[in-house]
C-alpha atoms as an extended CHARMM CRD file, in Angstrom:
* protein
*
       104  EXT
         1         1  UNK       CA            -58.9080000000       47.0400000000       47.9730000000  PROA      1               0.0000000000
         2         2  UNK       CA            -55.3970000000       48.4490000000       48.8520000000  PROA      2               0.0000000000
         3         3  UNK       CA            -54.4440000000       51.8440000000       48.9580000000  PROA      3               0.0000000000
         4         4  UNK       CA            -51.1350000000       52.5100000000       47.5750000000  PROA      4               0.0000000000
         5         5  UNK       CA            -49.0850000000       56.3540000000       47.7610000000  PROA      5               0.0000000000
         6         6  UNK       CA            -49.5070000000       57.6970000000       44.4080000000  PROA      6               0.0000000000
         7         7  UNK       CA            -47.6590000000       60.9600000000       44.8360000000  PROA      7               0.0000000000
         8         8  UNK       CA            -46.9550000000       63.5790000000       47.4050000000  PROA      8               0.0000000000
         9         9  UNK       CA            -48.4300000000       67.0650000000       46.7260000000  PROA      9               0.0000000000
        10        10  UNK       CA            -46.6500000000       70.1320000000       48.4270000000  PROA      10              0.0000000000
        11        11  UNK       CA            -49.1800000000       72.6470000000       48.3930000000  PROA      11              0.0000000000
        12        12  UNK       CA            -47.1940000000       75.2830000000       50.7860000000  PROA      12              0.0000000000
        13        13  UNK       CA            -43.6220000000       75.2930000000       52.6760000000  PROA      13              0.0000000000
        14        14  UNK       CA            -45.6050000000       73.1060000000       56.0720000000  PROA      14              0.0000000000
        15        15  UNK       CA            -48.0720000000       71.7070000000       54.2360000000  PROA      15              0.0000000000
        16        16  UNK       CA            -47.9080000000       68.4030000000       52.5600000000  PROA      16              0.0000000000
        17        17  UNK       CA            -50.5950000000       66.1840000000       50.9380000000  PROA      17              0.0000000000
        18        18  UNK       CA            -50.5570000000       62.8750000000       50.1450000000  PROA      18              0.0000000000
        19        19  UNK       CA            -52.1330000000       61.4060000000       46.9880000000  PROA      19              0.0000000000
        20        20  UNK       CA            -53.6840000000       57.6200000000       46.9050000000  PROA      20              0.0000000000
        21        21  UNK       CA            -54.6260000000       55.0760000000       44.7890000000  PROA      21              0.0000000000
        22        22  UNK       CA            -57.1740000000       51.8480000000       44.9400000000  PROA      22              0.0000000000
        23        23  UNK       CA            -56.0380000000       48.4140000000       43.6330000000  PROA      23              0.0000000000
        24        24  UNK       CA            -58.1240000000       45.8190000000       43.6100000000  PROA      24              0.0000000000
        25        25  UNK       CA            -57.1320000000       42.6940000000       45.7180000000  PROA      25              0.0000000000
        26        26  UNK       CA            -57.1410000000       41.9770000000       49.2710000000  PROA      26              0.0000000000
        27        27  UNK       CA            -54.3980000000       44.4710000000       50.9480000000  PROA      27              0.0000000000
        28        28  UNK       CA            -51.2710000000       42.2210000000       50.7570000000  PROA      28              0.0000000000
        29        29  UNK       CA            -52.4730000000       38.9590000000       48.2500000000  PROA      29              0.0000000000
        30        30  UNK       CA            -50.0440000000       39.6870000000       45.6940000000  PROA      30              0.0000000000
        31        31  UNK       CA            -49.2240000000       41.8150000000       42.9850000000  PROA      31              0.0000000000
        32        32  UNK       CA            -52.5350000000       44.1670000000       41.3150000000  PROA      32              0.0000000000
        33        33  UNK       CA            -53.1980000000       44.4420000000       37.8780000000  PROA      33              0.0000000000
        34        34  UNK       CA            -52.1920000000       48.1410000000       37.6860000000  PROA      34              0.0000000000
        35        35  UNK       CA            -48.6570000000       46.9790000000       36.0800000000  PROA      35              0.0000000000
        36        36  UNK       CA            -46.7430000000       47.4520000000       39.2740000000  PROA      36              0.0000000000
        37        37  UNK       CA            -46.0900000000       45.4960000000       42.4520000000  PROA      37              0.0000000000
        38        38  UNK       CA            -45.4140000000       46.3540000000       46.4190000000  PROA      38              0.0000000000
        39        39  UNK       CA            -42.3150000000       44.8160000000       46.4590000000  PROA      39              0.0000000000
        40        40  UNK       CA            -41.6300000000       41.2650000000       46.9400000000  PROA      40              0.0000000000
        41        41  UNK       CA            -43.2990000000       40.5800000000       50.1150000000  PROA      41              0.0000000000
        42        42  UNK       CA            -46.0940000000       42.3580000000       48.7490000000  PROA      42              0.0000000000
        43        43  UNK       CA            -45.8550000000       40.1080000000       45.7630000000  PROA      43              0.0000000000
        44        44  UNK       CA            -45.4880000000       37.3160000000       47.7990000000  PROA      44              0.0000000000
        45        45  UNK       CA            -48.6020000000       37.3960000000       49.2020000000  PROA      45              0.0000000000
        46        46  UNK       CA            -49.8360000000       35.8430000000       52.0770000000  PROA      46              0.0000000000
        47        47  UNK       CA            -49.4720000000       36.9100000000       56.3450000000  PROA      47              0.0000000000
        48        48  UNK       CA            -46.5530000000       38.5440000000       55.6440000000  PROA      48              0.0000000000
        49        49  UNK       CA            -47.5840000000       40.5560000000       52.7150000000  PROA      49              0.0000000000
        50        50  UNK       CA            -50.9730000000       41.0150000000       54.8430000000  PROA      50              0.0000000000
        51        51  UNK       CA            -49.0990000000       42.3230000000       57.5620000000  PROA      51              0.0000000000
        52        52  UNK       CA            -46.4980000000       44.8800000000       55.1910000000  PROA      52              0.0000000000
        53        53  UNK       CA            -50.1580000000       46.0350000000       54.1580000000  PROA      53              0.0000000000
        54        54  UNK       CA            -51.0920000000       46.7100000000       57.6850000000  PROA      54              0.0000000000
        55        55  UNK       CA            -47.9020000000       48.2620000000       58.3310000000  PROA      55              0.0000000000
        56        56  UNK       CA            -48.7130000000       50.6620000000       54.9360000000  PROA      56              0.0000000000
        57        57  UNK       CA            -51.8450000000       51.7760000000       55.9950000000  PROA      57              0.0000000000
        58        58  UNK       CA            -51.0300000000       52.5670000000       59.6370000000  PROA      58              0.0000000000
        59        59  UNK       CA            -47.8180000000       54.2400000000       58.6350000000  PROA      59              0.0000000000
        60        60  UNK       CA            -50.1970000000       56.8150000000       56.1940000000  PROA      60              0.0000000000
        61        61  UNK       CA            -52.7390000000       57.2780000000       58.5740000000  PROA      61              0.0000000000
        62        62  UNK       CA            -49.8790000000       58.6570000000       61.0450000000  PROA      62              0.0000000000
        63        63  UNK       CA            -49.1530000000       60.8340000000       58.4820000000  PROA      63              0.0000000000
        64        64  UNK       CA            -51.9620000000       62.0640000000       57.8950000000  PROA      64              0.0000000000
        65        65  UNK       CA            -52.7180000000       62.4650000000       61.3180000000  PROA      65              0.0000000000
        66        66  UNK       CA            -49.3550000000       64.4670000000       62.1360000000  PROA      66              0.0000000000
        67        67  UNK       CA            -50.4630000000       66.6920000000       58.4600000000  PROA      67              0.0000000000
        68        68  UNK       CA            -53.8760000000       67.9180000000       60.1880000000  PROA      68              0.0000000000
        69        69  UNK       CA            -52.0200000000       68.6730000000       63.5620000000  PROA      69              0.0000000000
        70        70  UNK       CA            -49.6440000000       70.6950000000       61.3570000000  PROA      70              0.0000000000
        71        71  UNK       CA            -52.4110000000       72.2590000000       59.3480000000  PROA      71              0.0000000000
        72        72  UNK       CA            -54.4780000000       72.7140000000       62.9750000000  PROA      72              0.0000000000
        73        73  UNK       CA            -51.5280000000       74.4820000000       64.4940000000  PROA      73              0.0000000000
        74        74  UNK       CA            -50.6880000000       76.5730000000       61.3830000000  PROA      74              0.0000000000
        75        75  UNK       CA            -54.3030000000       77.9730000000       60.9480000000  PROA      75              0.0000000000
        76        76  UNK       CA            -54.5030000000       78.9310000000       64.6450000000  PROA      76              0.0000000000
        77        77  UNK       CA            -51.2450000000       80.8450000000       64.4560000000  PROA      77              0.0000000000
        78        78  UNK       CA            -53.5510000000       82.5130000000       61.7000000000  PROA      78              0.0000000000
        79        79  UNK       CA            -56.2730000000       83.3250000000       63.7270000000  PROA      79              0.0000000000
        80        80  UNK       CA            -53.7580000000       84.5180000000       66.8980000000  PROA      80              0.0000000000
        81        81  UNK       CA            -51.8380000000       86.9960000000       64.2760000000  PROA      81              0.0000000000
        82        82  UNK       CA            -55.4530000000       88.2620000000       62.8470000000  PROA      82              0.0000000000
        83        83  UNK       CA            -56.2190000000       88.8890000000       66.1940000000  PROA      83              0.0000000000
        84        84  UNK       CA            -53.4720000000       91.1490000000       67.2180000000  PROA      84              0.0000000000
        85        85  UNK       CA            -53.7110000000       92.6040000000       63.6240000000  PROA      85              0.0000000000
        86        86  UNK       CA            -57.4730000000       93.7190000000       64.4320000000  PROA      86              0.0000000000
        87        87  UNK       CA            -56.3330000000       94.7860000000       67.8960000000  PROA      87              0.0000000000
        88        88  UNK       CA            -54.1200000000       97.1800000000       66.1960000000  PROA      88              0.0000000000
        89        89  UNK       CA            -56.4190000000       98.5650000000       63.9900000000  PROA      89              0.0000000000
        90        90  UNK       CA            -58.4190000000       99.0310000000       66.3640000000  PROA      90              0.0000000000
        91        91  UNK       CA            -56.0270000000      101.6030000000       68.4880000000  PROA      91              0.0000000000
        92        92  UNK       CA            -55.1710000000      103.3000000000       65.1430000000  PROA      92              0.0000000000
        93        93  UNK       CA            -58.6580000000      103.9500000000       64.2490000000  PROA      93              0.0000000000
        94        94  UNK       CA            -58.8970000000      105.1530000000       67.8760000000  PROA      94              0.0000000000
        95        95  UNK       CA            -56.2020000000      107.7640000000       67.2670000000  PROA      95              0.0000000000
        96        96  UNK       CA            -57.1880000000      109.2170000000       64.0610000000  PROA      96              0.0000000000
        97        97  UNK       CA            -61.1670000000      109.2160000000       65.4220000000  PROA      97              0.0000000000
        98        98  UNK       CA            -59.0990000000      111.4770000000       68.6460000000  PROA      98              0.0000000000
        99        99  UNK       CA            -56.7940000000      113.3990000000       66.0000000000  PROA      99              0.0000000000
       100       100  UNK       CA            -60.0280000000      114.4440000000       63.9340000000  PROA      100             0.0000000000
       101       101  UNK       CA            -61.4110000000      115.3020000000       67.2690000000  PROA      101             0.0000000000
       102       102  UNK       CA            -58.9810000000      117.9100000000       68.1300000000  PROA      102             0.0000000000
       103       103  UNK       CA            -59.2040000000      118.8620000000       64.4160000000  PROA      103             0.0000000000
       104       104  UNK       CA            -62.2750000000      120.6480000000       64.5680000000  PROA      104             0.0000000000
């Protein structure tokens, strides 16, 4: 079975996911039975569509690779800026618990 790029979801601004497909077949034997083809090397068949097949796959599996480093990075930017937010709620609480302090 092949996988083939259906679509390409953007979910938010940095993040991007990408949709795919099975055909049946051997990855690069021809044209599927799902009414389109991979081009005419694809259709082709043989090493050469075999190795446009190879070159598919690795090409989305770098992608997907570089869209979980992206996603990695993003959520631990998260986690840094919660951080400093609970550090500074933290001193304010610390102020008003001093303010009520001198209050009574």
């Amino acid at each position: 079975m092949t996988l083939r790029p259906a679509a390409i979801l953007r979910l938010r601004s940095p993040i991007v996911v990408c949709v795919r497909n099975m055909t049946k077949g051997e990855p690069g034997s021809g044209a599927g039975s799902g009414g389109g083809t991979g081009g005419t090397i694809r259709d082709a068949g043989g090493s050469f569509g075999k190795r446009e097949a190879a070159q598919e796959e690795q090409y989305f599996r770098k992608l997907q690779h570089e869209q979980l480093e992206k996603m990695r990075a993003g959520l631990q930017q998260e986690v840094e800026f919660h951080k400093d937010q609970i550090k500074a709620h933290e001193g304010a609480i610390k102020r008003h618990q001093k303010r009520l302090k001198n209050l009574e």
